[in-house]
C-alpha positions as CSV (number, residue, x, y, z in Angstrom):
1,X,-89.0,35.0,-72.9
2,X,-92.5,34.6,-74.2
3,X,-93.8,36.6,-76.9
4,X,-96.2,39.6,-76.4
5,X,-99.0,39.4,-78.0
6,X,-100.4,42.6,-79.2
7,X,-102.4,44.8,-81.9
8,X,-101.1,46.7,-85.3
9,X,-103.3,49.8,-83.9
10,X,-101.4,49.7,-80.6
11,X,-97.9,49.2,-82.3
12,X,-97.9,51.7,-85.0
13,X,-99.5,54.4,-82.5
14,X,-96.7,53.5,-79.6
15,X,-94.1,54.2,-82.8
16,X,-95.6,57.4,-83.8
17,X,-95.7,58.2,-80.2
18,X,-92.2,57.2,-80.3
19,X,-91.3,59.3,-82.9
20,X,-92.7,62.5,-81.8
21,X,-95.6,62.2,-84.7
22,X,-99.1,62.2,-82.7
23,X,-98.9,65.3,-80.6
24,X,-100.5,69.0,-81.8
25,X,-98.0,70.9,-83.0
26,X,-97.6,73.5,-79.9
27,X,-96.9,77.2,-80.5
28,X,-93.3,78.0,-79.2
29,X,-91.1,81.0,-78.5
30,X,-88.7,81.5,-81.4
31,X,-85.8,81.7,-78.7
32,X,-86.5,77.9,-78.2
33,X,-86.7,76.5,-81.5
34,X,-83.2,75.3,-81.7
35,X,-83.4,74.2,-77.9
36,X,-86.2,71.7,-79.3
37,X,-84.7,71.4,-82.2
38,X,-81.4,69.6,-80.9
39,X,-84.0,67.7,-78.8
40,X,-85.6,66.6,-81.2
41,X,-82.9,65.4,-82.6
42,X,-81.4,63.7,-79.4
43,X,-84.7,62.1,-78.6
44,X,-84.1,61.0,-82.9
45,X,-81.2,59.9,-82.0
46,X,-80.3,61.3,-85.7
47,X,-81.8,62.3,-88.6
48,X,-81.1,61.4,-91.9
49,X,-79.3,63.7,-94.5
50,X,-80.1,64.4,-98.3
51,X,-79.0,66.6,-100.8
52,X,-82.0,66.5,-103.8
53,X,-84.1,69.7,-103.2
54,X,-87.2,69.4,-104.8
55,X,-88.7,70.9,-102.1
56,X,-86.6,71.8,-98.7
57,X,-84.2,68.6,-98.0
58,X,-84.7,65.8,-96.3
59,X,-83.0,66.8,-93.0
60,X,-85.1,69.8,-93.0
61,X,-88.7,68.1,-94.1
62,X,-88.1,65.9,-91.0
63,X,-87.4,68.6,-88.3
64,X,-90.2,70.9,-89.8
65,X,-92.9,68.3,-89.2
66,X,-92.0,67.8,-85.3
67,X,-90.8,71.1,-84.4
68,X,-93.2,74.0,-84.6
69,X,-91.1,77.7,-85.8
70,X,-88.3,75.1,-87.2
71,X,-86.9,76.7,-90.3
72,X,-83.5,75.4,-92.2
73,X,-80.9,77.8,-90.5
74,X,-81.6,76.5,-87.5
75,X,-79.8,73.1,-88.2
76,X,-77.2,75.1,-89.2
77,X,-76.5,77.0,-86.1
78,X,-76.5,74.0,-83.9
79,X,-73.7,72.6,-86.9
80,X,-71.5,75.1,-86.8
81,X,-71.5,75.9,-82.9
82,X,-70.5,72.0,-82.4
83,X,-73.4,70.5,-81.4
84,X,-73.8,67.9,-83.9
85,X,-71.8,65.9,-86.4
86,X,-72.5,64.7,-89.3
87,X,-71.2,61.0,-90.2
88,X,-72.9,57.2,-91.0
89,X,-75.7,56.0,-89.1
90,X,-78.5,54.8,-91.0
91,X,-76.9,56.5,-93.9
92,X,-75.3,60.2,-93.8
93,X,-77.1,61.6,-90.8
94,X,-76.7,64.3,-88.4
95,X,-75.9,63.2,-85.0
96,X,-75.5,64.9,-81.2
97,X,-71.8,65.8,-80.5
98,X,-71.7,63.6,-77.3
99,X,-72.5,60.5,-79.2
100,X,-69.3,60.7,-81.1
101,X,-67.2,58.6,-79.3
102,X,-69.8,55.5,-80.5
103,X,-69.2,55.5,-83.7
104,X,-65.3,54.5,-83.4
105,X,-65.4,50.8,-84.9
106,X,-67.0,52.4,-88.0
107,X,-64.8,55.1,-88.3
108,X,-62.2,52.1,-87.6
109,X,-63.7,50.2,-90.1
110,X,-63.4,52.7,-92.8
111,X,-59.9,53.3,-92.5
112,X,-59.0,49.5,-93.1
113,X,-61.8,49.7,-96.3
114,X,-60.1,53.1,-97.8
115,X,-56.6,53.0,-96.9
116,X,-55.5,52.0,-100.3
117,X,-57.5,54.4,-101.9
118,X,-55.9,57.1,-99.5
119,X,-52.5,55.7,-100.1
120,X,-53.1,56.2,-104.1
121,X,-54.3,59.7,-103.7
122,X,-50.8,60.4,-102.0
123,X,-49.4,64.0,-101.9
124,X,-52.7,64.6,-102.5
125,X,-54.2,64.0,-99.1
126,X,-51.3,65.7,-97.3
127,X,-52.1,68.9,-99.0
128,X,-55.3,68.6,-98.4
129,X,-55.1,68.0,-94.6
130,X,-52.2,71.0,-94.7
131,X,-54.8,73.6,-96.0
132,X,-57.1,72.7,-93.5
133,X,-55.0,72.7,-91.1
134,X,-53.6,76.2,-91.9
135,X,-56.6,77.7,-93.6
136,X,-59.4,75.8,-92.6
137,X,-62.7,75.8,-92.3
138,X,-62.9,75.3,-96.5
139,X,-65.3,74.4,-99.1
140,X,-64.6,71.7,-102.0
141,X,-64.7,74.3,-104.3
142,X,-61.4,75.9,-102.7
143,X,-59.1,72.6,-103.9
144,X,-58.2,72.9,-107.0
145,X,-57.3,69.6,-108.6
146,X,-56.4,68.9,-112.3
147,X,-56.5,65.0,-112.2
148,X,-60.1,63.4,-112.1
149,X,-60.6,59.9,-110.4
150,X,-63.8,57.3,-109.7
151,X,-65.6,58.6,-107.1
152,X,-68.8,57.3,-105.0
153,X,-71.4,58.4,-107.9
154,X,-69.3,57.7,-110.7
155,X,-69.7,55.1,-113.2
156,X,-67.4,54.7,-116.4
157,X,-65.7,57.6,-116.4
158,X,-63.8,59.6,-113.4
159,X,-65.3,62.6,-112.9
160,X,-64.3,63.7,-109.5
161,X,-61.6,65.8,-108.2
162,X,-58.5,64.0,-106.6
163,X,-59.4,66.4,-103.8
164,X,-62.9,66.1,-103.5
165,X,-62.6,62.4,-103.0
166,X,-60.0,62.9,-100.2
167,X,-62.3,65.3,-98.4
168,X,-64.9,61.9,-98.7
169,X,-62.2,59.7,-97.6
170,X,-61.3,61.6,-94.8
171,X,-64.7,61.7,-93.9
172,X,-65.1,58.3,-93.3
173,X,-62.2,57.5,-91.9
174,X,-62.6,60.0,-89.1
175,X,-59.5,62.7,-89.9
176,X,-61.7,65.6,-90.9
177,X,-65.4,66.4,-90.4
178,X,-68.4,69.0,-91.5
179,X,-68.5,72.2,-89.6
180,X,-70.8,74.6,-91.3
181,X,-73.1,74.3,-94.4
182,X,-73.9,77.6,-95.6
183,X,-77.1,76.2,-98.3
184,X,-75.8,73.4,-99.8
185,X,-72.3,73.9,-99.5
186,X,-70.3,72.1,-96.8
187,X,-67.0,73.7,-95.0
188,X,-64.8,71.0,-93.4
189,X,-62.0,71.2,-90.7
190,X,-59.8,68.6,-88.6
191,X,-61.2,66.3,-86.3
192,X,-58.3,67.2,-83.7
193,X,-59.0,70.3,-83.3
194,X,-63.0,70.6,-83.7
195,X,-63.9,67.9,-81.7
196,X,-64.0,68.2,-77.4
197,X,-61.2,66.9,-76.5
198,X,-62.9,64.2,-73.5
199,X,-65.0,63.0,-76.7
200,X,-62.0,62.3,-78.3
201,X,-60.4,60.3,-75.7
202,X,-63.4,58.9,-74.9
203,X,-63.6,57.2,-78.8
204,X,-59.9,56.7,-77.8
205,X,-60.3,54.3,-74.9
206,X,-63.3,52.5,-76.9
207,X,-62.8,49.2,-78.7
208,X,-64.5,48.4,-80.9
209,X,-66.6,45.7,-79.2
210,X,-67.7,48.4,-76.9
211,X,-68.8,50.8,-79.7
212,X,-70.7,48.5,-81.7
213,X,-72.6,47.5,-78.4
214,X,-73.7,50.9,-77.8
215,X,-74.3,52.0,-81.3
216,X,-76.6,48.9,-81.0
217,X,-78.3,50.4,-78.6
218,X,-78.4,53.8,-80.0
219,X,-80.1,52.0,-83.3
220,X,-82.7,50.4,-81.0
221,X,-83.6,53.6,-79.4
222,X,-83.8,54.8,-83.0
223,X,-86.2,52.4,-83.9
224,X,-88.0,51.5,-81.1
225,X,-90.2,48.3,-83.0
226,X,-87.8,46.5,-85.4
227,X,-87.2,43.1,-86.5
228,X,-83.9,41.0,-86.9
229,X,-84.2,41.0,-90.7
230,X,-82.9,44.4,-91.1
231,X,-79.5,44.3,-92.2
232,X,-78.8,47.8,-90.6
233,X,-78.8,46.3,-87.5
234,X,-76.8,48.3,-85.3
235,X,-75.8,50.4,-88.1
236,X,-72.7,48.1,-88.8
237,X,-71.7,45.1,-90.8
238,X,-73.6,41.8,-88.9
239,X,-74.1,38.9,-90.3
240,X,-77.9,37.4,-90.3
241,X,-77.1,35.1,-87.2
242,X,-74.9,37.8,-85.9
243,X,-77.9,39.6,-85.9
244,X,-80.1,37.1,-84.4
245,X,-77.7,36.4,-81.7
246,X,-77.7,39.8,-80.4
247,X,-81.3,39.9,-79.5
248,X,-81.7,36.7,-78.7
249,X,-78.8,38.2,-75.8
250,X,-80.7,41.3,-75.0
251,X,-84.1,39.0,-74.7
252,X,-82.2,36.5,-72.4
253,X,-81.5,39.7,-70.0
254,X,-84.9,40.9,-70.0
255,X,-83.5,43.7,-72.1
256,X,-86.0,43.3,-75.3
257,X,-89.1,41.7,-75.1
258,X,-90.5,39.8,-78.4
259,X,-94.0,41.0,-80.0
260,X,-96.6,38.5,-81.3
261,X,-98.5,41.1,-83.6
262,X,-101.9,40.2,-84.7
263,X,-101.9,39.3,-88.6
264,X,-98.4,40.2,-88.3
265,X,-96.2,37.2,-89.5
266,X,-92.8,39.3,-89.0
267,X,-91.6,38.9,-85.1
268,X,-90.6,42.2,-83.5
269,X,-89.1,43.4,-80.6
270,X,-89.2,46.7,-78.5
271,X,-87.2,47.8,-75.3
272,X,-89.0,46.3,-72.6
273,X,-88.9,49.5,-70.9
274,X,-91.3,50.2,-73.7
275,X,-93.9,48.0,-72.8
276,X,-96.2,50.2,-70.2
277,X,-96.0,52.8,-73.2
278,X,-97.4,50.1,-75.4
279,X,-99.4,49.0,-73.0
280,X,-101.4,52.4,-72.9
281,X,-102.1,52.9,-76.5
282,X,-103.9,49.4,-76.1
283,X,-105.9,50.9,-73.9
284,X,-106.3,53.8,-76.4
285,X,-106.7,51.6,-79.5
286,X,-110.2,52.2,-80.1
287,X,-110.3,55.8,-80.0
288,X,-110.5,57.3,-82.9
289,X,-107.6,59.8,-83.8
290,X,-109.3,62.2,-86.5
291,X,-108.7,65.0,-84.6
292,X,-105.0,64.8,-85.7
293,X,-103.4,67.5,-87.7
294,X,-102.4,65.9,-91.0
295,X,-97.8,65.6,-91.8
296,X,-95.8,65.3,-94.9
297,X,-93.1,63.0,-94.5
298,X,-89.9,62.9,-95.8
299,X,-88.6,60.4,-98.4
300,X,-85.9,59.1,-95.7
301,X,-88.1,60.4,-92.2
302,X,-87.2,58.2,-89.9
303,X,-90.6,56.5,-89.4
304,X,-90.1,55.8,-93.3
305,X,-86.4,53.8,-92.5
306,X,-87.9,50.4,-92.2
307,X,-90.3,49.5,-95.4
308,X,-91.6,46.1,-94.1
309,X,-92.4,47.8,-90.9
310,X,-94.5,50.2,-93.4
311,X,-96.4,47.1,-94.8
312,X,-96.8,45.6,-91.5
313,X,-98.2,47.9,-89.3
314,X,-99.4,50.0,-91.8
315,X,-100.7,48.4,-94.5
316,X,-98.7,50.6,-96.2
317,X,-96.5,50.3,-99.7
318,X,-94.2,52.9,-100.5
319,X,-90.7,53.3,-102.8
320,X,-89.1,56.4,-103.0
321,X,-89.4,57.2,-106.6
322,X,-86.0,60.0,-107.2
323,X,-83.8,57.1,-109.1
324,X,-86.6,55.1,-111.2
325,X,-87.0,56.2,-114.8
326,X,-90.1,58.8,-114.8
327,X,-91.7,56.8,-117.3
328,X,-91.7,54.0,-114.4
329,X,-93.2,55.9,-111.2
330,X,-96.4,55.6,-110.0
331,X,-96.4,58.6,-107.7
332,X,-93.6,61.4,-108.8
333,X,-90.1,62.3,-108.3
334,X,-90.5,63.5,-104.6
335,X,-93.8,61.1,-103.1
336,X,-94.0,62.4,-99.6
337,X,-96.5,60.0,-97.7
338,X,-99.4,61.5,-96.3
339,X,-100.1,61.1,-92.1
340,X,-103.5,61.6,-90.5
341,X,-104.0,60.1,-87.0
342,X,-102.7,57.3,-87.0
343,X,-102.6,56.6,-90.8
344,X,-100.8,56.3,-93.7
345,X,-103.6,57.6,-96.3
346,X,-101.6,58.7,-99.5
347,X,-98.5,60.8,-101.1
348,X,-98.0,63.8,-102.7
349,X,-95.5,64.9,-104.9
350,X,-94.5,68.5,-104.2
351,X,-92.2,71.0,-106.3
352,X,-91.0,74.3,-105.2
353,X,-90.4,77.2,-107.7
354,X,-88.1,79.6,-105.4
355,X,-87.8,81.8,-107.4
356,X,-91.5,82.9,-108.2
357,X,-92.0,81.1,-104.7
358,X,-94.9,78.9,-106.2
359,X,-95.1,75.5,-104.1
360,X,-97.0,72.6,-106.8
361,X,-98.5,69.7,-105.7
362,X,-97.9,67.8,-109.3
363,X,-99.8,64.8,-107.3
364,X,-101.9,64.3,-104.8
365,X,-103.1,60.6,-104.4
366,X,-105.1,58.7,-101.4
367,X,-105.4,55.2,-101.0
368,X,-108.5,54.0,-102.6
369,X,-110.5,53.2,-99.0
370,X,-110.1,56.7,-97.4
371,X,-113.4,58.5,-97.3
372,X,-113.3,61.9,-98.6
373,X,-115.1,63.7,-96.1
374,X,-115.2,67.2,-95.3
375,X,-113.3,67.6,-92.3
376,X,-110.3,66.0,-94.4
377,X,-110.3,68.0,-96.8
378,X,-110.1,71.0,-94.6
379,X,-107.1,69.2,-92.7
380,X,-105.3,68.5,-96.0
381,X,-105.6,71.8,-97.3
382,X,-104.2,73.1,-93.6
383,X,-101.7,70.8,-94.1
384,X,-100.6,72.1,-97.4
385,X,-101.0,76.0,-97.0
386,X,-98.4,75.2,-93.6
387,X,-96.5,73.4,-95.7
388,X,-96.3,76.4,-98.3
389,X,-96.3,78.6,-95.4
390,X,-92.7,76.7,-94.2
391,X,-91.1,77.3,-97.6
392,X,-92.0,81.0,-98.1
393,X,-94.2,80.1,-100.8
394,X,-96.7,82.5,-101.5
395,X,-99.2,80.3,-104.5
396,X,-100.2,76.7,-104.4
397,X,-101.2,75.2,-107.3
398,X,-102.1,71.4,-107.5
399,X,-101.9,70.0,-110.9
400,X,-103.5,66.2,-110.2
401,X,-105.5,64.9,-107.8
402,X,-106.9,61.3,-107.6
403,X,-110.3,60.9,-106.1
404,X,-111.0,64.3,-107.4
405,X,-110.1,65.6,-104.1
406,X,-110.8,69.3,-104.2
407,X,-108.8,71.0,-101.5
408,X,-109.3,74.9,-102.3
């Protein structure tokens, strides 16, 4: 199929479209914020989760820019009343119960990666599947375990409890799963016995060539605009050619249609029963989109997943900053980028004092071309007393901005 030759403008606002990011923010009824919250997160198709809490976490951040009324407790609910799971997609996400059944070649691919881990944990993981299955829902904290072996995040030394890293292991491999968080604590239970039963049968009668086609698809409704370089593909282990093949499939079906993106050398794809959408915000592409209330994103939003596709559409760098030495960043511990309209115009680095409920802005940086006018400063400092506003913070102080932005 031939290329289709397009614009950045058009791209990046068919993506935002696509990812709930250009329309107001609506006043709704509190008795149907976690109706659009799980459809938010449907239409998602997941959202990532994190656990560093400089401000609220990353799960959160992401839901409380697209949902008006969304507050942290909400997640929660839909958790522990079984409609999501949590388990690997782009990383550790939380994902719509009914899509369970996709994700059985990973969960069949864990258990051939960690079964000899599990076999040297031994008695270990019996007991620990015994509680739960007697006891359970349970915390980490209620296994006690006196030997200490290598977890994920440890280096030299083992530092984590034997039963801690079976709960992990059991994760992955599909025997137990996350049923309630109460803050940042996580209660786990069987699989068996917390998952429907026609989702389980359905993962049941899935091979895995089956699953990994439809988790395929699930990524590409994720995305929406992505290229064949990323080696998340499908949110499974492909090869480079493996990945290439598969849309060079989907394209031979009509399913995908290749982009030709002006001053864009990267090719990309969409659905092509995306392309009318694109279509219209060609049309659109010269109207100007000031009028847009300004977002915060996330570290790991999901508009954020793809860092080329930041550069190429946006013009946009960005590095999440958490892990590099502080003498090394640029931008602070917790850079959120800045959205206005259609544009990526800066970060700031936010820090939350819950206690004394003080929200700091230790940074706030815009790329050098943005003009400083009036009417953004005014949407910037709605932006941040909302932003307070969602964390129950009563002060805002800002400590550094560049471009001598003066905001209150």
């Amino acid at each position: 199929m031939k290329p289709y030759q397009t614009n950045r403008v058009a791209v990046r606002r068919f993506l935002l479209e696509a990812q709930q990011l250009t329309s107001p923010k609506l006043q709704q009824q509190d008795n149907s914020i976690k109706e659009a919250t799980l459809k938010m997160i449907r239409h998602l198709e997941c959202v990532q989760l994190d656990a560093v809490a400089a401000v609220a976490r990353n799960q959160h951040l992401v839901l409380g820019a697209r949902v008006p009324g969304y507050q942290p407790e909400v997640l929660h609910e839909l958790l522990a009343e079984g409609e999501l799971f949590e388990y690997w997609a782009n990383a550790a996400c939380t994902i719509p119960m009914e899509d369970y059944p996709l994700f059985e070649s990973t969960r069949n691919r864990f258990k051939q990666g960690r079964q000899e881990e599990l076999a040297k944990l031994g008695l270990v993981v019996d007991e620990v599947i015994h509680r739960l299955r007697e006891e359970g829902p349970l915390p980490s904290r209620s296994f006690r375990a006196a030997d200490r072996v290598h977890g994920a995040w440890d280096n030299k030394l083992p530092k984590t409890k034997a039963t801690s890293h079976a709960l992990n292991l059991l994760l992955d491999t599909g025997r137990i799963r996350v049923v309630q968080r109460k803050g940042s604590e996580r209660y786990f239970d069987l699989n068996d016995r917390t998952i429907p039963q026609n989702l389980l049968a359905d993962a049941a009668n899935m091979d895995d060539s089956q699953a990994n086609e439809a988790l395929l698809e699930k990524y590409i409704r994720a995305y929406r605009v992505f290229d064949a370089g990323d080696g998340r593909l499908g949110w499974q282990k492909m090869t480079a050619a493996e990945r290439r093949e598969a849309i060079e499939q989907r394209v031979e079906k009509d399913e995908l249609i290749p982009l030709e993106i002006e001053n864009v050398q990267r090719p990309y794809f969409i659905l092509a029963d995306d392309l009318d959408r694109l279509k219209e915000q060609e049309v659109s592409a010269g109207q100007s989109k000031k009028d847009e209330p300004i977002r915060f994103l996330a570290p790991l939003d999901n508009l954020l997943w793809r860092r080329e596709r930041l550069v190429d559409l946006f013009g946009f760098s960005y590095k999440w900053e958490v892990y590099t030495p502080k003498a090394k960043r640029r931008y602070g511990y917790y850079a959120m980028p800045i959205l206005a309209g259609d544009r990526l115009i800066g970060r700031i680095d936010p820090g939350l004092d819950r206690e004394n409920q003080l929200l700091t802005i230790r940074l706030l940086q815009l790329e050098h071309d943005v003009e400083v006018t009036p009417s953004l400063r005014g949407s910037l400092r709605d932006a941040i007393e909302g932003f307070a506003a969602f964390h129950h913070a009563r002060d805002v102080v800002i400590e550094k901005a560049v471009q001598d932005v003066k905001v209150f």
